[in-house]
N, C-alpha and C positions, 0 to 999 in steps of 0.2 A: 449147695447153698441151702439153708435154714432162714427160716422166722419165728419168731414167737408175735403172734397177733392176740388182741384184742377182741370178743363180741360176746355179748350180752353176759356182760360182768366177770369172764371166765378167760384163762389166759391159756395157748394152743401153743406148740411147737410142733410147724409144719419144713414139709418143703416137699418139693414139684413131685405131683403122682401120688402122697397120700389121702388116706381117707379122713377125715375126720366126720364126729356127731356131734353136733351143737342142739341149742334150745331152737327151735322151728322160727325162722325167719319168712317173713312175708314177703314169699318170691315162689315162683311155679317149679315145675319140676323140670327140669333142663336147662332153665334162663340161668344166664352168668350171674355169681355175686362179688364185689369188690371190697375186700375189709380196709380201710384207711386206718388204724386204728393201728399201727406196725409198733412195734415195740422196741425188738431187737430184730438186725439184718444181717447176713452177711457170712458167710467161711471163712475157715482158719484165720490167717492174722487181719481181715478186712473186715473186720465186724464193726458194724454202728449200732450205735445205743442213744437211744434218742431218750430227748428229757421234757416231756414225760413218753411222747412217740415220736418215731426217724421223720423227717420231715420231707416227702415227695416219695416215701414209700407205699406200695400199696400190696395186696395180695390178692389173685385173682381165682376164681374158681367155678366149679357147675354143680350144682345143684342134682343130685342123683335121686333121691326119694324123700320121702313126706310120711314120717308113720308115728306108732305111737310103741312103748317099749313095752315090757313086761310088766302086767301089776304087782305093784306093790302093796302086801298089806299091809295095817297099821291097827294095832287092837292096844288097846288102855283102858286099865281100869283102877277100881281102886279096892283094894285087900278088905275082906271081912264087911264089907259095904253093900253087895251085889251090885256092884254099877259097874257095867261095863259097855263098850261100844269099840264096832268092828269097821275100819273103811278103808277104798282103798284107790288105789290112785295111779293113773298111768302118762307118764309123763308125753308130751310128744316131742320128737326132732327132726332137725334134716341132716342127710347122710352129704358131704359137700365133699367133691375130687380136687383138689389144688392142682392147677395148671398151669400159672405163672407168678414168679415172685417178682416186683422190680421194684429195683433201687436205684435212686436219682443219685 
């Protein structure tokens, strides 16, 4: 069984036991999180499609780590001008285990 869920603007295809990394949600490191936000549910020929989400789907999961990823640098400038500028920037996320899918 598969989902594609819903959270902070980005759309996921899980199912039970992967890992996924998302933008960092406001939740500790071990406490459960639940996406309502279910899109598509379901295995081979039982698949629901919800319009716009399945309705009494949810996806359940824990919260593994809180970090921040690899900087990324960012340098622009402009040719023949000497203007330039250097920055950079490290996104943060949470590392989240899927551990139950259900579907009503």
């Amino acid at each position: 069984m598969f989902a594609i869920i819903e959270t902070c603007g980005k759309q996921y295809k899980v199912s039970e036991g992967d890992v996924i990394r998302t933008d960092l949600l406001e939740s500790e490191v071990g406490s459960d999180v639940t996406f309502d936000r279910v899109i598509l549910a379901g295995s081979g020929d039982d698949l629901k499609v919800g319009a716009p989400t399945v309705e009494g789907a949810s996806v359940t999961g824990t919260v593994l780590r809180q970090a921040k990823d690899k900087k990324i640098l960012v340098f622009r400038y402009k040719p023949k001008k000497r203007v330039r500028k250097l920055t950079g920037h490290r996104q943060r996320f949470a590392e989240i285990k899927i551990t139950k899918i259900n579907v009503a």
